[in-house]
KOLLO-452449 format. One line per 10 residues: their letters; for each residue x negated, y, z negated of N, C-alpha, C. Coordinates in steps of 0.001 Angstrom, whole numbers. Layout:
residues N
a = X:Y:Z:X:Y:Z:X:Y:Z | ...
***
This chain:
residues 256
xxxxxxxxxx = 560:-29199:-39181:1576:-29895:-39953:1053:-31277:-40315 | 1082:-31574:-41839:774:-32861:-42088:1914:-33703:-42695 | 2255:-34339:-42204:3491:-35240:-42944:4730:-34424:-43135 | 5031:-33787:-42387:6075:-32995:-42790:7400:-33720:-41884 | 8373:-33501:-43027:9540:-34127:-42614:10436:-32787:-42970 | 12411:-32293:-42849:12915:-31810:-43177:14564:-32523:-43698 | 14298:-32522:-44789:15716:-33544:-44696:17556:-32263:-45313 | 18735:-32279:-44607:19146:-31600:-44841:20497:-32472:-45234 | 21067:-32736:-46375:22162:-33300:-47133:21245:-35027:-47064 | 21997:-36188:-46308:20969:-36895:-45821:20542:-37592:-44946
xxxxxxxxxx = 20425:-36354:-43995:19643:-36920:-42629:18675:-36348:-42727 | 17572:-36606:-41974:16021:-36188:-41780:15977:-35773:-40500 | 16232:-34668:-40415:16358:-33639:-38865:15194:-33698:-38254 | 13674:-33970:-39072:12110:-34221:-39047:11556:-35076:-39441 | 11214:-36074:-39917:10158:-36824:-39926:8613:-37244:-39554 | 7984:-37276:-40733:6255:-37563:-40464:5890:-37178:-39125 | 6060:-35751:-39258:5499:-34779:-38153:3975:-34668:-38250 | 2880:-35075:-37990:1619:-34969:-37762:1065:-33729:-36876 | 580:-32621:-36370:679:-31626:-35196:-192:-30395:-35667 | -924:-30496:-34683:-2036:-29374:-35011:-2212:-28374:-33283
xxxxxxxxxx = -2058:-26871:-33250:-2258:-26602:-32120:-3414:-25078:-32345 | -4208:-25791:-31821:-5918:-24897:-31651:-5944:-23608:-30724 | -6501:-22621:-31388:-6471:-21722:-30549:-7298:-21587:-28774 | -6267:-20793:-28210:-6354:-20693:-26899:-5440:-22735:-25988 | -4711:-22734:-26856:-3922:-23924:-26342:-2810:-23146:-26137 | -2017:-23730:-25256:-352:-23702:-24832:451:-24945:-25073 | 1184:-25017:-25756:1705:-26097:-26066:3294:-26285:-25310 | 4270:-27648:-25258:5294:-27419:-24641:5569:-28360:-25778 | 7010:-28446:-26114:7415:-28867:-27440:8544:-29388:-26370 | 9054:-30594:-26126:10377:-30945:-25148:10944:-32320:-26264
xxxxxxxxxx = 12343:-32269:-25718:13295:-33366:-25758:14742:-32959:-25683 | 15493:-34566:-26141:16847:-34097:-26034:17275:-32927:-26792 | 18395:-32812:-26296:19125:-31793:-27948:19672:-32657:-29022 | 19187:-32097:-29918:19221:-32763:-31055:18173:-33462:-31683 | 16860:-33426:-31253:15944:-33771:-31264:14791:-33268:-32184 | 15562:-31665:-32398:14389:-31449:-33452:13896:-30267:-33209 | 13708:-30055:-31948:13160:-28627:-31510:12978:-27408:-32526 | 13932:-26743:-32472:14417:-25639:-33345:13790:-25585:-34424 | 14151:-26917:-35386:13543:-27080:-36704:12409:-27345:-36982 | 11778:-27950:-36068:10165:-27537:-36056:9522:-26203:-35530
xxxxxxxxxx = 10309:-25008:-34484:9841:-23873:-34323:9957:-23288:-35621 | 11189:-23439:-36192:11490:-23161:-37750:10242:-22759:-38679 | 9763:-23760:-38611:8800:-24154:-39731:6759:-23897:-39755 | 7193:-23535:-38139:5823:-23273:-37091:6155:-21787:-37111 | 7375:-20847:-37003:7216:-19378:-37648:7152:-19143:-38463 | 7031:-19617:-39934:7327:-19474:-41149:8662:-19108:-41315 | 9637:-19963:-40419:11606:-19130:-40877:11886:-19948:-41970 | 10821:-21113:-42195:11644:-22038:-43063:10378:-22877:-43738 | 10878:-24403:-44893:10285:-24748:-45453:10141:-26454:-45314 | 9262:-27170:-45357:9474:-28463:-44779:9902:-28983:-46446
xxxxxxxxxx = 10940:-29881:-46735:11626:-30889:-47665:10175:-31759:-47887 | 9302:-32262:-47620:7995:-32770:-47626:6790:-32316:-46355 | 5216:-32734:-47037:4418:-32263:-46376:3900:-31118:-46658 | 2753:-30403:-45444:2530:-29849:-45755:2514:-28967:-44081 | 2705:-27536:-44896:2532:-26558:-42657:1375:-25921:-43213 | 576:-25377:-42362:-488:-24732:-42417:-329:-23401:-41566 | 172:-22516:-41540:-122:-21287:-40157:-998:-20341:-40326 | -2088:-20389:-39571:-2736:-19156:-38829:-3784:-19349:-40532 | -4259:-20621:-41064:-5292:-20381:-41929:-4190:-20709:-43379 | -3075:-20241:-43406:-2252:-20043:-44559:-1448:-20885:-44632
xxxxxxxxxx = -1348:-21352:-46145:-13:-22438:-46613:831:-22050:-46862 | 2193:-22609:-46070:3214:-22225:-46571:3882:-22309:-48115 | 4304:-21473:-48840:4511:-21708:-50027:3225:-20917:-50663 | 2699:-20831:-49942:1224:-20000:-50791:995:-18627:-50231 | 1817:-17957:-49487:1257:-16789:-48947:2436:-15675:-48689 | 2027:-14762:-48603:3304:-13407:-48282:4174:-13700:-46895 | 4727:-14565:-47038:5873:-14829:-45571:5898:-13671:-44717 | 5945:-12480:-45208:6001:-11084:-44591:5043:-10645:-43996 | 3724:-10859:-44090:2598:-10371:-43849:2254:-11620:-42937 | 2633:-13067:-42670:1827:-14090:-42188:2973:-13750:-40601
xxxxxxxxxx = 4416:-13369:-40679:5049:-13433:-39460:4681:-12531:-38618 | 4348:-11392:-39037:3483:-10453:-38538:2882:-10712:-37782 | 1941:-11979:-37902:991:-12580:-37366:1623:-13744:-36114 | 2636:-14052:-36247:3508:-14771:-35183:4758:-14213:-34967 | 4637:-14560:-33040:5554:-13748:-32540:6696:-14812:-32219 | 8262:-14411:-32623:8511:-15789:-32272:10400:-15035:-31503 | 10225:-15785:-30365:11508:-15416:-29701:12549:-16285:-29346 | 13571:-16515:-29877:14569:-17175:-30326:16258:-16475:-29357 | 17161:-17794:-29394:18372:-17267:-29388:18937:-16375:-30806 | 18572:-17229:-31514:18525:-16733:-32890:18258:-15241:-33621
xxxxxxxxxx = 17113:-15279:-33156:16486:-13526:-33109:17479:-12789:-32332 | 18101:-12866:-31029:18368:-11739:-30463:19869:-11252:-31099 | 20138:-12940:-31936:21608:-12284:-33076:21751:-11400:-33881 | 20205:-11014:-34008:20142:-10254:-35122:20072:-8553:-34869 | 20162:-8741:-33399:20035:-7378:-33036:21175:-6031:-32119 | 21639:-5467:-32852:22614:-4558:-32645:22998:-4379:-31016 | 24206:-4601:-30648:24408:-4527:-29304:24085:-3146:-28709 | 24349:-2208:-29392:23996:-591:-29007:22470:71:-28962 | 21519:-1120:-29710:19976:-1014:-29681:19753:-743:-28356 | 18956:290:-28325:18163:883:-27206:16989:-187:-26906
xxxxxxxxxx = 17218:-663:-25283:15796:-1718:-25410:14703:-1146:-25936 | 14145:-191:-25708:12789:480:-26045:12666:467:-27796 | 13929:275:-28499:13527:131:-29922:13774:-1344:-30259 | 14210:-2263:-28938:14337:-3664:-29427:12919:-3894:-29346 | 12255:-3700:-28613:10798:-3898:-28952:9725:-3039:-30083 | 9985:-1781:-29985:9271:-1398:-31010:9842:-1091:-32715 | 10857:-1741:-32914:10982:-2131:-33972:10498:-3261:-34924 | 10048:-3879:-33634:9053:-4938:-34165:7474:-4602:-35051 | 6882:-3330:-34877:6402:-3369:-34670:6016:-2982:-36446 | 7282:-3107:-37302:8085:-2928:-38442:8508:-4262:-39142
xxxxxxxxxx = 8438:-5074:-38239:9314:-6346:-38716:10465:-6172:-39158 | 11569:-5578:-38151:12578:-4832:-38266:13407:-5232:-36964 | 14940:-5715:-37475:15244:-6456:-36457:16265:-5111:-35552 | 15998:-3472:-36566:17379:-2475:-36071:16033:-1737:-35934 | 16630:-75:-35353:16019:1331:-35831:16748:1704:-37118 | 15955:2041:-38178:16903:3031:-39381:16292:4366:-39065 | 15279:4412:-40474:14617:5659:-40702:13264:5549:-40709 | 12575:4817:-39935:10875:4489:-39563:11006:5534:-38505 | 9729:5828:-38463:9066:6594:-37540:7611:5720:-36785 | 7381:6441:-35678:6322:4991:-34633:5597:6305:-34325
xxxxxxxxxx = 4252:5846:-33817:3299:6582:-33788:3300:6953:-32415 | 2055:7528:-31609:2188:7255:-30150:1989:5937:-29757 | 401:5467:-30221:261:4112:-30244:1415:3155:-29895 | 2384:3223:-31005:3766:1902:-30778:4386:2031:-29683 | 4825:3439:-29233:5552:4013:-28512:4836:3240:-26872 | 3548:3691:-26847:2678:3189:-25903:3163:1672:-25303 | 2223:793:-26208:2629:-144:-26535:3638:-984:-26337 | 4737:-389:-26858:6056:-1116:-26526:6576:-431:-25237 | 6173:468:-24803:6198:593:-23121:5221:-281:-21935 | 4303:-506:-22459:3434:-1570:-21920:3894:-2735:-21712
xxxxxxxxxx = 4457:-3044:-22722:4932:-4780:-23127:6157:-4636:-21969 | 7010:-3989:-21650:7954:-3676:-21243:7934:-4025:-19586 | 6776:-3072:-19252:6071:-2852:-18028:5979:-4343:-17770 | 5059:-4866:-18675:4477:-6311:-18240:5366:-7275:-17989 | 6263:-7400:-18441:7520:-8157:-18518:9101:-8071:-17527 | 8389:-6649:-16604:9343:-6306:-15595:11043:-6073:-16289 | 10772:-5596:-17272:11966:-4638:-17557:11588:-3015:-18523 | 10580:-2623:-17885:10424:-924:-17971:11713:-279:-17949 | 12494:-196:-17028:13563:732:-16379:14426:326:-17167 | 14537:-464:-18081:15705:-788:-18942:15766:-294:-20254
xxxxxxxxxx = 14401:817:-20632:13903:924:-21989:15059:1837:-22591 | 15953:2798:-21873:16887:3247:-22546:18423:2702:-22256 | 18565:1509:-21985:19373:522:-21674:20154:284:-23272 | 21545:-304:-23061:21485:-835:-24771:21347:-2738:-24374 | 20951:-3199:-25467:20761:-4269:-25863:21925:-5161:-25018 | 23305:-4963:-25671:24061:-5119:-24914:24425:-5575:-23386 | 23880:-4486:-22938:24509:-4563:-21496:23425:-4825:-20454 | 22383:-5754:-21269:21682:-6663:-20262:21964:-7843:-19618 | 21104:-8298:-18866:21756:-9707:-17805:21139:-10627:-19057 | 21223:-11884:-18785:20764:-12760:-19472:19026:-13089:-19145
xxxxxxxxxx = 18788:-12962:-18035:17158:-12807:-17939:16405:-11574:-18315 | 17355:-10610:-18641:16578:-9647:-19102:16588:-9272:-20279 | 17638:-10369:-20979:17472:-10291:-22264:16197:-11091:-22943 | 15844:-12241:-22342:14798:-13140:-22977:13827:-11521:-22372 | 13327:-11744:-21329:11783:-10674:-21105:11808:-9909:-22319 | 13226:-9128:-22938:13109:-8045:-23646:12498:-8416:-24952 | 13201:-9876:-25386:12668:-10672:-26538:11309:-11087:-26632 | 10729:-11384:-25432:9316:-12104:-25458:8342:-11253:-25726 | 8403:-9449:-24986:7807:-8289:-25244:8028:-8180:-27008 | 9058:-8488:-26914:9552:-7583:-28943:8292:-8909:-29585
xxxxxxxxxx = 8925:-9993:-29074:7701:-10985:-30031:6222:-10682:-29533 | 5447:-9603:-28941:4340:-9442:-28286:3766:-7911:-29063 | 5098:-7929:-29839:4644:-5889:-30359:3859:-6206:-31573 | 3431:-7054:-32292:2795:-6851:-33284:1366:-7508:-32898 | 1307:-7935:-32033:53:-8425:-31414:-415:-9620:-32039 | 865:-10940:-31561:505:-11851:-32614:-851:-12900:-32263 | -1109:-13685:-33158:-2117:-14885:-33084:-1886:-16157:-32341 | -424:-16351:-32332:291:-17287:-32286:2029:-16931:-31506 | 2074:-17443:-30397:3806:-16831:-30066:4855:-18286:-29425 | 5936:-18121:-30310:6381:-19409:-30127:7763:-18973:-29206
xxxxxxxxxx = 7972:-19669:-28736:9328:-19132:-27698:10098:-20426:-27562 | 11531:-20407:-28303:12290:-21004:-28190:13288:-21253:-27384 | 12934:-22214:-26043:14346:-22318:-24969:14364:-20585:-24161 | 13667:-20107:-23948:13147:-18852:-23081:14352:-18980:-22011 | 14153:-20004:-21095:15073:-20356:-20270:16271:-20773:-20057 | 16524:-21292:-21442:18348:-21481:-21666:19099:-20370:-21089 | 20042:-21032:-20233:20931:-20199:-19778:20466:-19088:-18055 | 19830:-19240:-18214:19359:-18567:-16601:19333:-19217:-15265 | 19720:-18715:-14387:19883:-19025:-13292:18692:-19124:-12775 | 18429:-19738:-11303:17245:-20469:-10866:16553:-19451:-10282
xxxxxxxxxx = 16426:-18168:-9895:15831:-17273:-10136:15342:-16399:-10969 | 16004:-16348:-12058:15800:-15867:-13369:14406:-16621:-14162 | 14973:-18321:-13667:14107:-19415:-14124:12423:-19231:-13780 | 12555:-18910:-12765:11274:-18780:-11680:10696:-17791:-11877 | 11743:-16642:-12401:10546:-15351:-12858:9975:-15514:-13824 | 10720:-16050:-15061:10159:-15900:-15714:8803:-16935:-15861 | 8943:-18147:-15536:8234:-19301:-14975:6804:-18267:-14776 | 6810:-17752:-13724:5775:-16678:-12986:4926:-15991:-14265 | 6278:-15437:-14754:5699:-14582:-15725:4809:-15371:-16992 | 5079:-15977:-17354:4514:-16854:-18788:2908:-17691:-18182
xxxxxxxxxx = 3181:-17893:-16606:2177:-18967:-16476:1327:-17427:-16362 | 1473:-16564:-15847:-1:-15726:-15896:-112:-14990:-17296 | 826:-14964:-17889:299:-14390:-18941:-877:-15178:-20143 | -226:-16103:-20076:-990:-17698:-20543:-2256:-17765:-20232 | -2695:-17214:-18855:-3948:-17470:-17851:-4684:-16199:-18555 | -4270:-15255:-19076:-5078:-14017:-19267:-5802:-13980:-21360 | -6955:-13728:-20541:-7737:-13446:-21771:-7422:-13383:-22911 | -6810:-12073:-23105:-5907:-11842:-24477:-4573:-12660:-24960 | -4430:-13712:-23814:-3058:-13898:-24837:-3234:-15437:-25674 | -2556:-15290:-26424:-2574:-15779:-27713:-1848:-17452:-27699
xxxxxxxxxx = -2419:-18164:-28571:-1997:-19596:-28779:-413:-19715:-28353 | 80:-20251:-27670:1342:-20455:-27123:2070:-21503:-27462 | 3587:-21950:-27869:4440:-22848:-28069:5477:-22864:-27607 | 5846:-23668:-26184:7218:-23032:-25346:7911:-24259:-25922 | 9229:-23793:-26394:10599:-25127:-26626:11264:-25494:-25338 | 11471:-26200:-24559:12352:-26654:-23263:12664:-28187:-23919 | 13904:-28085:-23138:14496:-29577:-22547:14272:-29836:-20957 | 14064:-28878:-20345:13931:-28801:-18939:12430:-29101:-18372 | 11957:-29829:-18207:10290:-29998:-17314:10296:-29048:-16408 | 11087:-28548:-15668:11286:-27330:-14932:10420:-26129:-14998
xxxxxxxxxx = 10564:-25593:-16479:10344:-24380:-16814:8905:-24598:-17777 | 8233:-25651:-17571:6957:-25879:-18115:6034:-25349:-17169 | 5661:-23885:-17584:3907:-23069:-16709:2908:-24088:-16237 | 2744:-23897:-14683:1300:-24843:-15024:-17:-24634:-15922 | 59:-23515:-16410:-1425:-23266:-17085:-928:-23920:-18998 | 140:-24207:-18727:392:-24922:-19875:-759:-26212:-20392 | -1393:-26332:-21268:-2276:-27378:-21430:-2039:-28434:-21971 | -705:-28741:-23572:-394:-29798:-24039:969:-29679:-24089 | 1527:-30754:-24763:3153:-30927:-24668:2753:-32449:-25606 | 4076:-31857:-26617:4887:-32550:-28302:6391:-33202:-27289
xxxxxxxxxx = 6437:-34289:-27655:7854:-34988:-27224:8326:-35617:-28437 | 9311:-34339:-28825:10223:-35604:-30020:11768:-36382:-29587 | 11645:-37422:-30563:12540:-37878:-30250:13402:-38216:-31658 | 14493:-38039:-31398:15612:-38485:-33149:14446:-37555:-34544 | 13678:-36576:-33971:13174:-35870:-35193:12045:-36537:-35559 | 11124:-37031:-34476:10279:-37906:-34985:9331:-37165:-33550 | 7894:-37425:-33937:6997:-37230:-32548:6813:-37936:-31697 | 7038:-38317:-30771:7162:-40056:-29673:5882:-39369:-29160 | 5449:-38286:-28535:4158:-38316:-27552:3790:-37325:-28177 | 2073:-36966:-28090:1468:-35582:-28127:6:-35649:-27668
xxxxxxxxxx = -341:-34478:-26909:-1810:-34224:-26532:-1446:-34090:-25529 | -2788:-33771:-24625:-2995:-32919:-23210:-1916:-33404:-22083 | -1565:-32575:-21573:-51:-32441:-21078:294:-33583:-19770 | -950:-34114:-19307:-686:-34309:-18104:-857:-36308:-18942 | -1740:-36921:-19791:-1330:-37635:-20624:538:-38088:-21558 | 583:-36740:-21496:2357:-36691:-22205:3388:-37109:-21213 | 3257:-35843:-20428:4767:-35869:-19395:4626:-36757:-18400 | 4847:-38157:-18668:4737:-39037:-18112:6282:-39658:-17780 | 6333:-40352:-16509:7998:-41422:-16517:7932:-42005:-17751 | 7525:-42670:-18335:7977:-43794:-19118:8315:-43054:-20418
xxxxxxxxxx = 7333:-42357:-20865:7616:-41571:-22161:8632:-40323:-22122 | 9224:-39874:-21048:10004:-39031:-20968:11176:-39865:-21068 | 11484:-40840:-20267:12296:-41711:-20106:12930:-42481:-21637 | 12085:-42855:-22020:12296:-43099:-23632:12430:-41979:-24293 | 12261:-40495:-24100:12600:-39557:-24969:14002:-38933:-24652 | 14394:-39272:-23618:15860:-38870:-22964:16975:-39722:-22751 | 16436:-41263:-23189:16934:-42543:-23140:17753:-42662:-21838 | 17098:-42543:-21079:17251:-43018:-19220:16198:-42889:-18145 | 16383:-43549:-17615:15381:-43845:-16747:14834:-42929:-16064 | 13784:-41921:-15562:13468:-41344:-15284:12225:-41143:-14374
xxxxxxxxxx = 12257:-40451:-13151:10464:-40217:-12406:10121:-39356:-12688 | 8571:-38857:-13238:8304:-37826:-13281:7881:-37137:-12405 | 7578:-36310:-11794:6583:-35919:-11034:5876:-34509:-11117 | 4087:-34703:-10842:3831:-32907:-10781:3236:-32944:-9493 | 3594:-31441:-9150:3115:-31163:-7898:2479:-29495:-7935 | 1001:-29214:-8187:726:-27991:-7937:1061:-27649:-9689 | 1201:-28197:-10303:764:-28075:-11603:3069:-27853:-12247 | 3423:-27992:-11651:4933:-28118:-11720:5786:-29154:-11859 | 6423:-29630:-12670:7514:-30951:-13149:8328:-30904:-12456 | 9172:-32426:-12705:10229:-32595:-12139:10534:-33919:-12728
xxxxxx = 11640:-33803:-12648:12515:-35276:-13348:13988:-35394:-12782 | 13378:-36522:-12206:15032:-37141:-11857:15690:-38496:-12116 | 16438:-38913:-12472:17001:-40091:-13070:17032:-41266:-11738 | 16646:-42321:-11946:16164:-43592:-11351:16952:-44452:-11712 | 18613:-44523:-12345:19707:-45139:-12400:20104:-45085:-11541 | 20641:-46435:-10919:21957:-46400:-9729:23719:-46404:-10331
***
């Protein structure tokens, strides 16, 4: 992203966003709410278009390329996304419908390959046993795993995960925690972008971290440079300690 701002009626939700993330990086994208998050995952999946500037993904300009063919190429898992998907969906086709760029089952047909595949992803993610489950009548941690696999079926370049952890309980938190930091660690997986407000749920094998603040970038680069007291503290506007221990955050407020 070069100079990219997003302005919507007239506020600037973004501003002179500068941000480049290299392959085999993990990135952590944090701040308040309201801060911006979203609308820069926005624009980092190709869901959307920056009001100025310029995005670049995976080699390609936005505005210059088949939107359809470049998302393909990024996997991106959202609260957002899982709206789009039928409460009666069979997990096993919430993932391999992806594999379609298809947020239902209609009238596609999947090969063995997909079938494979989106049983694998499944496996890896510790919700196998749920593949003829409906969509529906999952817990809330097993709805993100189901999402992170569906964003994993097209075998992207790039996988951005928005707020993964919103809403889960502190075991839920921890699995999945588990789960992302080894997947991160392994060979094949692909350039990473986790959204949190929480330092909590930041993997240690995570390598950099983006801190915006009011829609603007306050910190960026190698992670242990970023998530610092002072700059967190100014990005949350209160006082704050940071601490890592064993490659794990923590923040607690230093107001009396």
């Amino acid at each position: 992203m070069r100079g990219v701002g997003v302005l919507r009626g007239t506020r600037w939700i973004l501003r002179d966003v500068d941000w480049s993330v290299e392959p085999m990086q993990h990135w952590v994208v944090i701040g308040a709410n309201g801060a911006g998050k979203s609308t820069l995952m926005d624009l980092a999946a190709a869901r959307s278009f920056p009001s100025v500037g310029q995005v670049t993904a995976l080699d390609e300009v936005l505005g210059e390329v088949d939107l359809a063919e470049l998302r393909q190429r990024i996997g991106f898992a959202s609260s957002v996304a899982a709206q789009l998907i039928d409460d009666a969906e069979h997990v096993i086709d919430v993932v391999r419908t992806a594999a379609h760029g298809m947020s239902g089952s209609w009238q596609e047909t999947y090969d063995r390959t997909d079938d494979l595949r989106a049983r694998d992803l499944l496996q890896r993610w510790g919700v196998d046993s749920l593949a003829k489950k409906e969509f529906a009548r999952l817990s809330e941690g097993e709805r993100k795993r189901v999402l992170i696999a569906r964003a994993l079926m097209s075998d992207p370049e790039l996988l951005i995960l928005d707020e993964p952890g919103a809403s889960l309980d502190l075991a839920g938190r921890e699995d999945l925690v588990a789960r992302l930091d080894a997947f991160a660690k392994g060979a094949d997986s692909p350039s990473m972008v986790l959204v949190t407000h929480h330092v909590e749920e930041i993997p240690p094998s995570f390598t950099h971290a983006l801190v915006l603040r009011d829609g603007a970038v306050l910190a960026l680069g190698p992670i242990g440079q970023v998530m610092t007291s002072p700059i967190l503290s100014e990005a949350f506007a209160i006082p704050l300690l940071v601490q890592c221990v064993d490659g794990r955050y923590t923040a607690r407020s230093t107001s009396s």
